[in-house]
One Martini backbone bead per residue (centre of mass of N, CA, C, O) as a GRO file, in nm:
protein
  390
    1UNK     BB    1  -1.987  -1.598   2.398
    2UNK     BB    2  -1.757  -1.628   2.173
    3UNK     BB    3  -1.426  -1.725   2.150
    4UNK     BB    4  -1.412  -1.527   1.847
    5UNK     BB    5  -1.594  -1.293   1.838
    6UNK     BB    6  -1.700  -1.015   1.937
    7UNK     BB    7  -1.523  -0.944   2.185
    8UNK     BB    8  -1.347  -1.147   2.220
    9UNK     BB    9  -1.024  -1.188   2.335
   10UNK     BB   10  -0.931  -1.244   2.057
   11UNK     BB   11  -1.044  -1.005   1.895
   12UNK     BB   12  -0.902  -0.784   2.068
   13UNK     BB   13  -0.602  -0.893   1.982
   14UNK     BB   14  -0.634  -0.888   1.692
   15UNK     BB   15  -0.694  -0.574   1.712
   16UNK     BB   16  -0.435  -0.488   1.837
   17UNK     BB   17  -0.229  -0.600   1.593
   18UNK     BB   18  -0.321  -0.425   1.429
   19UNK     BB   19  -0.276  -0.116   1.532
   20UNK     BB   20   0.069  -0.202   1.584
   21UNK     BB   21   0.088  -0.237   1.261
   22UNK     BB   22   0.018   0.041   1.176
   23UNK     BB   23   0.185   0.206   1.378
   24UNK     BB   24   0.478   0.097   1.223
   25UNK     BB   25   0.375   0.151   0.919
   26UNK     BB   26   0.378   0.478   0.983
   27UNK     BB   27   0.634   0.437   1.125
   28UNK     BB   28   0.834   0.294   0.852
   29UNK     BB   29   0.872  -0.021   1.042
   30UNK     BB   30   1.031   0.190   1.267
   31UNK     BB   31   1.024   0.146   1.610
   32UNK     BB   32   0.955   0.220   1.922
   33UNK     BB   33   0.801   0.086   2.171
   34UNK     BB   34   0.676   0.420   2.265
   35UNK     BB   35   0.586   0.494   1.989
   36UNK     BB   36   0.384   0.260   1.943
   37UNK     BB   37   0.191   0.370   2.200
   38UNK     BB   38   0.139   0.644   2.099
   39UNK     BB   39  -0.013   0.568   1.842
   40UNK     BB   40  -0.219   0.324   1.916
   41UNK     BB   41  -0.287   0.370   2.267
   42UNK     BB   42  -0.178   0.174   2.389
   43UNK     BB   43   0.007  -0.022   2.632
   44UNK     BB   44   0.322  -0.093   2.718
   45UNK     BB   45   0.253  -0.362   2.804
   46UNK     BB   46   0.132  -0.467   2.537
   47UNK     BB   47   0.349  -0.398   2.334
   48UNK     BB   48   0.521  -0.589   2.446
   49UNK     BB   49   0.383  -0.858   2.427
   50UNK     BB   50   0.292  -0.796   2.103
   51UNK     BB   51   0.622  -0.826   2.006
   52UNK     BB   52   0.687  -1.106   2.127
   53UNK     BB   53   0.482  -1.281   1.945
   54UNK     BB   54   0.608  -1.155   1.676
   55UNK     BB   55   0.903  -1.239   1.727
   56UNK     BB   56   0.819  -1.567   1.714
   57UNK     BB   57   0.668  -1.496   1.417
   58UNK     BB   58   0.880  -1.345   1.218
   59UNK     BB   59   0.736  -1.014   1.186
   60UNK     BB   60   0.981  -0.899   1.389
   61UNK     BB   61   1.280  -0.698   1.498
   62UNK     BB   62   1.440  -0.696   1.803
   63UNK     BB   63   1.646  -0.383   1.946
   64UNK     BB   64   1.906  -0.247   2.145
   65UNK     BB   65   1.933   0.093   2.094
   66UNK     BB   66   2.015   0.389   2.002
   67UNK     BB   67   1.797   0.637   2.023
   68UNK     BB   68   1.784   0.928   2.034
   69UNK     BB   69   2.022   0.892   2.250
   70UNK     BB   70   1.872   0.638   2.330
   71UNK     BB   71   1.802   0.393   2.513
   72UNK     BB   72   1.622   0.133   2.316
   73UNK     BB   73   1.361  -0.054   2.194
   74UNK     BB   74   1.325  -0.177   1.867
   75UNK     BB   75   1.133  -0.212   1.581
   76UNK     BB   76   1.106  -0.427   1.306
   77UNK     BB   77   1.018  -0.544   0.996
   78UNK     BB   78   1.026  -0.829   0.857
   79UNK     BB   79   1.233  -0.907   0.550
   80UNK     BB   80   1.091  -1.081   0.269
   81UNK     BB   81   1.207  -1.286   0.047
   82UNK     BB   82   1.161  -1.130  -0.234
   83UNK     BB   83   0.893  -1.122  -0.489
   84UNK     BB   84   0.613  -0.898  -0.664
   85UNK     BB   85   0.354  -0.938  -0.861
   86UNK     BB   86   0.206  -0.719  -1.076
   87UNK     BB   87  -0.100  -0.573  -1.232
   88UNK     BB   88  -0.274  -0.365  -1.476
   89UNK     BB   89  -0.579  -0.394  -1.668
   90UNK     BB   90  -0.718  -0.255  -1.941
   91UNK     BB   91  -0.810  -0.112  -2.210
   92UNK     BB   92  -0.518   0.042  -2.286
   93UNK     BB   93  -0.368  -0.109  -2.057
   94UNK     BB   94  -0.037  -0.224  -1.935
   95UNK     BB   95   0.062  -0.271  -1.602
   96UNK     BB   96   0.385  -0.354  -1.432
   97UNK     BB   97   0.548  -0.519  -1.158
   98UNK     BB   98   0.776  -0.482  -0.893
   99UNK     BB   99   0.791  -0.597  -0.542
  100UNK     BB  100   0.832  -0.574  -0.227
  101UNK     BB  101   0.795  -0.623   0.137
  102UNK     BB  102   0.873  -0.307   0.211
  103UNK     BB  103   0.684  -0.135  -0.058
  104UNK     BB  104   0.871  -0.133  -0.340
  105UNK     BB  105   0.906  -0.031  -0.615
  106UNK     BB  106   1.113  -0.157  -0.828
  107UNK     BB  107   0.967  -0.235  -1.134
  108UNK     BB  108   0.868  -0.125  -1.424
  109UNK     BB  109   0.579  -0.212  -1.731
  110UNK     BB  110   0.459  -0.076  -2.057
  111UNK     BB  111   0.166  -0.126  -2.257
  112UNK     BB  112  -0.018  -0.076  -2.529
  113UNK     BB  113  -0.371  -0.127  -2.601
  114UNK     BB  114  -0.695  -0.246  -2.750
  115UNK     BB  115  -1.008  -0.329  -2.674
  116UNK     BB  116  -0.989  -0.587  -2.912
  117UNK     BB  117  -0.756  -0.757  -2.830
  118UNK     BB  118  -0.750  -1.055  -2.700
  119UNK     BB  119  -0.655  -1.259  -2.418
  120UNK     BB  120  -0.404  -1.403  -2.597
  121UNK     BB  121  -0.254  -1.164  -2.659
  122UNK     BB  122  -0.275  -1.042  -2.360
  123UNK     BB  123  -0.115  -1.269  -2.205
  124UNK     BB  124   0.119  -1.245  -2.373
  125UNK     BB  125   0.206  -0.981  -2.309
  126UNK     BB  126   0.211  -1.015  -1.988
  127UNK     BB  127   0.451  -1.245  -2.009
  128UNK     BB  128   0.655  -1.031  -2.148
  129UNK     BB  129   0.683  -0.847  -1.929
  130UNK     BB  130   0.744  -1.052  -1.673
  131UNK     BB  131   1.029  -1.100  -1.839
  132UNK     BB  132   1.157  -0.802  -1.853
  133UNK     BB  133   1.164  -0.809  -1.545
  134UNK     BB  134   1.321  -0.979  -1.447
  135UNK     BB  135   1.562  -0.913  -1.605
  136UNK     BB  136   1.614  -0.631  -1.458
  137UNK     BB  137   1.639  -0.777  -1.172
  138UNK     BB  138   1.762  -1.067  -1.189
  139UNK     BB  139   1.557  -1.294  -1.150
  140UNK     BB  140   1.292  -1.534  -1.092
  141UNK     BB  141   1.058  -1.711  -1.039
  142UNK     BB  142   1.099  -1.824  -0.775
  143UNK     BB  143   1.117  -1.487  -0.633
  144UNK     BB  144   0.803  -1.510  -0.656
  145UNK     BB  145   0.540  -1.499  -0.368
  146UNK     BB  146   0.325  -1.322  -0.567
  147UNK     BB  147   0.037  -1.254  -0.719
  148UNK     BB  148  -0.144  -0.989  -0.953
  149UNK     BB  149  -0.462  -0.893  -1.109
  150UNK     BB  150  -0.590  -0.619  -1.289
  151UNK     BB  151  -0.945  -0.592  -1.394
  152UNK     BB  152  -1.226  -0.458  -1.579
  153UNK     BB  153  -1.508  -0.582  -1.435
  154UNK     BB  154  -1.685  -0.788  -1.257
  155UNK     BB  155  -1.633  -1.056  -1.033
  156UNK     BB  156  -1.703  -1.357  -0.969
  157UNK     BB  157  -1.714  -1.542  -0.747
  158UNK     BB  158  -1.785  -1.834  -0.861
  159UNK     BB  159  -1.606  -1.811  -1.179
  160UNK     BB  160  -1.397  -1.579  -1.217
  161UNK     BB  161  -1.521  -1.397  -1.390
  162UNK     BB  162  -1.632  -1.162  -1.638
  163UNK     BB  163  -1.904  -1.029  -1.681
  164UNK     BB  164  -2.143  -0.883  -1.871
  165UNK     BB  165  -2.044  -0.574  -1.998
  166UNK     BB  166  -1.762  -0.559  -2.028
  167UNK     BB  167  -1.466  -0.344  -2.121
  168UNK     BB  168  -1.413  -0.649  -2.194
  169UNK     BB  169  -1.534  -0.887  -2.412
  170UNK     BB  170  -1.307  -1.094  -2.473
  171UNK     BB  171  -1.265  -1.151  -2.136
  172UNK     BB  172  -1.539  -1.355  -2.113
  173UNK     BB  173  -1.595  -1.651  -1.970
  174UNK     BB  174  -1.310  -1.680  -1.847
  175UNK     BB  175  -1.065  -1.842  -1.609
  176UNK     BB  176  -0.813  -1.588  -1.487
  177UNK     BB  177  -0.662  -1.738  -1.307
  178UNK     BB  178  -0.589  -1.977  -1.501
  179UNK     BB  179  -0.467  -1.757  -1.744
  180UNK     BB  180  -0.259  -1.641  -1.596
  181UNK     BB  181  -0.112  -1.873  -1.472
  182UNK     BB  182  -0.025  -2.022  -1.737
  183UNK     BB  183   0.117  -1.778  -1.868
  184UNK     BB  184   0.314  -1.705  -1.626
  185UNK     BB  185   0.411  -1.964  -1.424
  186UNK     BB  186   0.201  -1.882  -1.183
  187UNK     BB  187   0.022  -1.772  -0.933
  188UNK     BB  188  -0.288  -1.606  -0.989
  189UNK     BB  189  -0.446  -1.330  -0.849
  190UNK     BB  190  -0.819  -1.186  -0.909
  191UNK     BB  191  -0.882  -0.860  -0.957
  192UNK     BB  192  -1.066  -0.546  -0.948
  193UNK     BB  193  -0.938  -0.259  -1.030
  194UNK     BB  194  -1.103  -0.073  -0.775
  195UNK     BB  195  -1.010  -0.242  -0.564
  196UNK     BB  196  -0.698  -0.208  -0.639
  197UNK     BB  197  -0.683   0.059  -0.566
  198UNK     BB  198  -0.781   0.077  -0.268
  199UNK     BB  199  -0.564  -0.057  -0.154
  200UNK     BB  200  -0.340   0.109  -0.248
  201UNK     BB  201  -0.466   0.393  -0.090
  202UNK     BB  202  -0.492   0.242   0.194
  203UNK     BB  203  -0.223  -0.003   0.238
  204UNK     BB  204   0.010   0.100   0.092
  205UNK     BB  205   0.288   0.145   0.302
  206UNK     BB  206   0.075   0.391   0.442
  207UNK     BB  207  -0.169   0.287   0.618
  208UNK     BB  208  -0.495   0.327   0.689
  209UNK     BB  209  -0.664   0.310   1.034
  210UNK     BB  210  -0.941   0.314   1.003
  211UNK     BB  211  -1.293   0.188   1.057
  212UNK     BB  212  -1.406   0.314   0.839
  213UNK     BB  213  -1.482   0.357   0.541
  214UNK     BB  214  -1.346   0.312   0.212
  215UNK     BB  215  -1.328   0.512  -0.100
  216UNK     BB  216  -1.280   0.386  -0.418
  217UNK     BB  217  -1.276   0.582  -0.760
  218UNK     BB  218  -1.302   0.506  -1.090
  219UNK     BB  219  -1.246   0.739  -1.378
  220UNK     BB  220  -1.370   0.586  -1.686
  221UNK     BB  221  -1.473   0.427  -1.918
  222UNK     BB  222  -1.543   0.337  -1.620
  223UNK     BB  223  -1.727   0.277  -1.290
  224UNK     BB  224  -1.552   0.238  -1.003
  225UNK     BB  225  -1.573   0.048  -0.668
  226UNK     BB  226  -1.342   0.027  -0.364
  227UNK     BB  227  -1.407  -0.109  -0.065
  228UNK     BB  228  -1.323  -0.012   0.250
  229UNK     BB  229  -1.294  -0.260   0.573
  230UNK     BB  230  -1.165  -0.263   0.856
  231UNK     BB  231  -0.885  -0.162   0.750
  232UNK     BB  232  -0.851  -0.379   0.502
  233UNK     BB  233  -1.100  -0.476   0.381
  234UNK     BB  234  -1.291  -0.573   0.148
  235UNK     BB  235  -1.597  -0.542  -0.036
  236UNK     BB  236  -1.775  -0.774  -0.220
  237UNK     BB  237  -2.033  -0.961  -0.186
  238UNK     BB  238  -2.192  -1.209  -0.267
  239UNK     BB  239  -2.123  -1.145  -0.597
  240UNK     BB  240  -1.852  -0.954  -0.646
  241UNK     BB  241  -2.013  -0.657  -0.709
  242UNK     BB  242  -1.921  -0.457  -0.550
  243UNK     BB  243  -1.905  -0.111  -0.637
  244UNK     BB  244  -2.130  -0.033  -0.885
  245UNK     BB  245  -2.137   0.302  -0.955
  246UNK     BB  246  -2.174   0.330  -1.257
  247UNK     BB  247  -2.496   0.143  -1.211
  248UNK     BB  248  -2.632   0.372  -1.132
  249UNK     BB  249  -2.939   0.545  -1.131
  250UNK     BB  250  -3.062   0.856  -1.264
  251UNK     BB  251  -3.235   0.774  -1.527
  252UNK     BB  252  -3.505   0.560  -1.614
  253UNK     BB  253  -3.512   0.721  -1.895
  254UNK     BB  254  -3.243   0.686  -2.003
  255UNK     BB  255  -2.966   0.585  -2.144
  256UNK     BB  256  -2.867   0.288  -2.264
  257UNK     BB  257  -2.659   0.057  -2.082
  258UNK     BB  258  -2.449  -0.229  -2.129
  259UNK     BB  259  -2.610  -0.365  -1.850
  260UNK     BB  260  -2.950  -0.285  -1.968
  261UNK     BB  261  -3.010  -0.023  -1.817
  262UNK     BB  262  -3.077   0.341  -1.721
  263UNK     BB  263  -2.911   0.574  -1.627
  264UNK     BB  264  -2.600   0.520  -1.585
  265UNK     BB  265  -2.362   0.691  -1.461
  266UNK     BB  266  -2.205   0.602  -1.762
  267UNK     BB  267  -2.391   0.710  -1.968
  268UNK     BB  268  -2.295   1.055  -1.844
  269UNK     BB  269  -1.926   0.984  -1.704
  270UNK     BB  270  -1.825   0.882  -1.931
  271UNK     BB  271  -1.527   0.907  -2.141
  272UNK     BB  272  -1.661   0.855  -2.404
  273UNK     BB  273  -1.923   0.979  -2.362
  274UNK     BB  274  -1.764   1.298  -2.344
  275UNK     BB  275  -1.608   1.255  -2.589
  276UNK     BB  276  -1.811   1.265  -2.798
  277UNK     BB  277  -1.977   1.560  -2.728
  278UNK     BB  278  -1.700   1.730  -2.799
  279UNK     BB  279  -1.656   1.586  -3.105
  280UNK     BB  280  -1.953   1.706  -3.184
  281UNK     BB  281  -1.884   1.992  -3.161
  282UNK     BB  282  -1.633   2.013  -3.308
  283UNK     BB  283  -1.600   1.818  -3.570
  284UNK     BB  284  -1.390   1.638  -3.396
  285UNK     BB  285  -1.196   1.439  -3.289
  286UNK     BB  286  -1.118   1.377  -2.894
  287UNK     BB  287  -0.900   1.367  -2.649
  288UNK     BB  288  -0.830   1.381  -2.337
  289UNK     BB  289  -0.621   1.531  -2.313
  290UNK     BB  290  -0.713   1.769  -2.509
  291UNK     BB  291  -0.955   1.843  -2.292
  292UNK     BB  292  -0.787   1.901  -2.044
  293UNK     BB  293  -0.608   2.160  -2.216
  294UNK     BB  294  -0.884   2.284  -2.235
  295UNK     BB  295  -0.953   2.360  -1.987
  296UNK     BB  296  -0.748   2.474  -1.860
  297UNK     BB  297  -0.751   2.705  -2.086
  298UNK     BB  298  -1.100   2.767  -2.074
  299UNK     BB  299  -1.277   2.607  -2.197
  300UNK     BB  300  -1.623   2.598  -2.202
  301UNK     BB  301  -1.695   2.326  -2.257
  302UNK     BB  302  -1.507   2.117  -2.103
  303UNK     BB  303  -1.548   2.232  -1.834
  304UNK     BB  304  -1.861   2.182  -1.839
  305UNK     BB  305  -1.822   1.828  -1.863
  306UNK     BB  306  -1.635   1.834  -1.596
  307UNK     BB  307  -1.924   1.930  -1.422
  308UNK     BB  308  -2.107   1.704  -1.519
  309UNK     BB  309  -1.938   1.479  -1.422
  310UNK     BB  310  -1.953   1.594  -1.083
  311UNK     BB  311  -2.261   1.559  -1.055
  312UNK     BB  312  -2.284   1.248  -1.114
  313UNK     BB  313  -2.080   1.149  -0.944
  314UNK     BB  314  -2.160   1.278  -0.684
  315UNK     BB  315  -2.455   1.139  -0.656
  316UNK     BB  316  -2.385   0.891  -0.619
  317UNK     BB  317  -2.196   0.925  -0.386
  318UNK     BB  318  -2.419   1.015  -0.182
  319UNK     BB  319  -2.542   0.743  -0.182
  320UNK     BB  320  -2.301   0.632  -0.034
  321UNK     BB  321  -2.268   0.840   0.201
  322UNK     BB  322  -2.556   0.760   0.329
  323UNK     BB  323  -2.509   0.461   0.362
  324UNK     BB  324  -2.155   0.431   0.469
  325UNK     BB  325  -2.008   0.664   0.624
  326UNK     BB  326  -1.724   0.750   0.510
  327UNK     BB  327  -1.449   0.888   0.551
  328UNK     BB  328  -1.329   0.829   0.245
  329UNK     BB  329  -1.304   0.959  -0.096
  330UNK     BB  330  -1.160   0.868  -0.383
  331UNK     BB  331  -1.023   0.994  -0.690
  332UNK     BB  332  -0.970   0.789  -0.985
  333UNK     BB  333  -0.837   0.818  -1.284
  334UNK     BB  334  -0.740   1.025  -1.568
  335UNK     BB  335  -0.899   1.255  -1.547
  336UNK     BB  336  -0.810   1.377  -1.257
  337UNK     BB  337  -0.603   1.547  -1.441
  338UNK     BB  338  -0.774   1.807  -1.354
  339UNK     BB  339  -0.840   1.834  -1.082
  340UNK     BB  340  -1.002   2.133  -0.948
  341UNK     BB  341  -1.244   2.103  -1.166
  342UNK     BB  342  -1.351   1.839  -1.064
  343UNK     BB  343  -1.358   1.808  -0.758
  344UNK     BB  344  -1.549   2.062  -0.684
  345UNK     BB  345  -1.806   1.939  -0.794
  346UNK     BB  346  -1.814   1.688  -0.635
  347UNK     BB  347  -1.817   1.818  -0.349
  348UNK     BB  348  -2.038   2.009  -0.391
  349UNK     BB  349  -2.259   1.768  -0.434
  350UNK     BB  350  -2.196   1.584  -0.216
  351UNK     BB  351  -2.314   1.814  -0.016
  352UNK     BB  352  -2.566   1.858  -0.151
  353UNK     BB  353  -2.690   1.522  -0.136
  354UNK     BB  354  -2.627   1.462   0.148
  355UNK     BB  355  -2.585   1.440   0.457
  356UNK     BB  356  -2.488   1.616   0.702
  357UNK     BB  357  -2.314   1.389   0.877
  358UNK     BB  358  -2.224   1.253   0.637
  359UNK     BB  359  -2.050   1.478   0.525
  360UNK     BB  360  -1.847   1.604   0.711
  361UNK     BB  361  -1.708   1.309   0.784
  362UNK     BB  362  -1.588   1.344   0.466
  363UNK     BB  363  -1.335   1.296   0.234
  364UNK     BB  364  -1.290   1.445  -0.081
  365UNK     BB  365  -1.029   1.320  -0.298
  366UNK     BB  366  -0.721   1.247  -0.439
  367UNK     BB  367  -0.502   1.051  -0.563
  368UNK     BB  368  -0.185   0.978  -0.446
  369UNK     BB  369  -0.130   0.746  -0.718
  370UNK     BB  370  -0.154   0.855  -0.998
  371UNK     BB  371  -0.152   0.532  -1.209
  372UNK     BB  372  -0.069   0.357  -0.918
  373UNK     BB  373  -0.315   0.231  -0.753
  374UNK     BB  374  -0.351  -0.047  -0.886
  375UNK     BB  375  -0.071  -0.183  -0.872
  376UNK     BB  376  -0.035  -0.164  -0.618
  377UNK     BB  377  -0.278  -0.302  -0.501
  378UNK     BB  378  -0.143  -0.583  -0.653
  379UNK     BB  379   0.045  -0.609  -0.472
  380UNK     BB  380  -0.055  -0.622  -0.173
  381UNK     BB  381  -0.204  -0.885  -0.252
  382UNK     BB  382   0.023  -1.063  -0.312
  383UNK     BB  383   0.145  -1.027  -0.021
  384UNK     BB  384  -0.053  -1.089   0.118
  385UNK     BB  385  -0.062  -1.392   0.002
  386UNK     BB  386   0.198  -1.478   0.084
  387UNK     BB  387   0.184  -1.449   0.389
  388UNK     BB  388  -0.013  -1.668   0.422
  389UNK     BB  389   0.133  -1.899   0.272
  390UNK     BB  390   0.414  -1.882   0.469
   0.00000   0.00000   0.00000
């Protein structure tokens, strides 16, 4: 058995630190040693060992003080100076923040997008948010320990580029980490934005400690699918491009998809094409918002729009829960605001769709974060990516 492979005691190590840094993270960052070993299932003997490393390296800061009547070691995340900022480009909207180490939005800024954008246009936009942040927190650049941006689509392992049929084509061709980097003034790393959605809604402020997967859906002009294993890792596939499962084929002779297959799952529940339909049955433009206020209010049109997308979007699903038996699967991205509409039909397709075991082991839940799990995500990264750094 290797000295560090799995099952070896270094693994076994860095599995125990795992459990204890997540089980002070859901006890928000602040909790007693006793409190530490019930919530971890760790032995008390353990997580004092486990604390004494921690506060070695500068990751906890332990004090006896009076805790609920009682003296008690208290155990607490040592808050790294400085701010992390993120970013999530869409097709038609920039979303800036900035973030703490101990997980709290400080402030964000929004600017809508058009999809023929240019790169450098969209460049100069976002570095004009990021100095809009700065301003408004009084920092500087020096005072940023870490960067990330969240973009729609495929990114290369190989060339960091983003892939041919991406729904921003103007950004296709260029070195993104490099052009963001040079833009901001700043490291910048560049990740899929339902990557960065699943970090978002699995690891920001209070992760989720589950070892089974984790997949978030971003559903938008794109179907986006960012998975969570090993409670904290992205799954990202030898080319970088795990997770694509708006291009799941439902239908090998269906309509022609801009990835250049036939009935992949965007053809059929993505949100231009089915405003396209409803615009077409309408016999003028029909917008989301309007699209969605027409559900509720119960046009029988809308509804079914929305329920012939959770039944597509939901078989896609069912492939994937029976491939990865995950433990959760969010549905995030604008339409989700149809909210038990489109839910209900994703879930019951999901189940009638998937086996037995791992449809009841599943649960299709609605994002946390509606709106802000991709911006989350892109600070996560940040913070990890400085972490490691520092």
């Amino acid at each position: 058995m290797s000295a560090t492979g799995p099952g070896s005691p270094a693994a076994l190590r860095r599995a125990n630190f795992e459990r204890l840094l997540s089980a002070l993270a859901a006890a928000g960052n602040r909790a007693t040693q006793a409190e530490l070993a019930r919530r971890s299932g760790l032995s008390a003997a353990s997580v004092s060992n486990l604390v004494r490393s921690l506060e070695r390296q500068g990751q906890v800061v332990v004090s006896t003080e009076l805790y609920q009547g009682r003296r008690s070691r208290v155990v607490a995340r040592a808050v790294q100076a400085g701010y992390t900022f993120g970013l999530d480009l869409g097709r038609t909207h920039i979303r800036a923040g900035l973030g703490s180490f101990d997980h709290r939005l400080v402030a964000q800024e929004f600017s809508p997008m058009t999809p023929d954008t240019s790169a450098a246009d969209g460049l100069r936009r976002c570095a004009e948010l990021f100095q809009a942040l700065l301003d408004r927190a009084a920092v500087t650049r020096s005072d940023i320990k870490g960067a990330a941006a969240g973009v729609p689509g495929p990114l290369s392992s190989r060339t960091g580029e983003i892939g041919a049929g991406a729904v921003l084509p103007a950004w296709t061709g260029i070195d993104l980490q490099e052009h963001f980097s040079e833009a901001l003034g700043i490291p910048v790393v560049v990740e899929n934005d339902a990557n960065l959605g699943a970090l978002g809604e699995f690891t920001w402020a209070t992760p989720v400690t589950a070892m089974a997967p984790q997949v978030y859906t971003r559903l938008s002009v794109g179907i986006g699918c960012g998975i969570i294993i090993d409670g904290d890792r992205l799954l990202k596939g030898a080319a970088g491009t795990a997770g694509e499962l708006g291009h799941v084929s439902l239908d090998t002779s269906g309509r022609l998809c801009r990835c250049g297959n036939r009935g992949c799952v965007e053809t059929t529940a993505s949100t231009p094409v089915l405003l396209e339909t409803l615009s077409s049955a309408m016999e003028r433009e029909v917008s989301l918002a309007e699209w969605l206020a027409m559900a509720r209010s119960g046009h029988n049109g809308s509804i079914r729009l929305l329920e012939d997308m959770g039944r597509n979007v939901g078989a896609a699903i069912a492939s994937l829960v029976n491939l990865l038996s995950p433990a959760t699967v969010v549905l995030g991205g604008p339409v989700t605001a149809a909210g038990a509409l489109l839910l209900n039909t994703v879930r019951e397709t999901v189940t009638r769709r998937s086996m037995p075991a791992p449809a009841r082991a599943v649960q299709v839940r609605l994002a946390k974060h509606p709106g802000l799990s991709e911006l989350y995500g892109a600070l996560a990264l940040a913070t990890s990516t400085a972490k490691t750094a520092s």
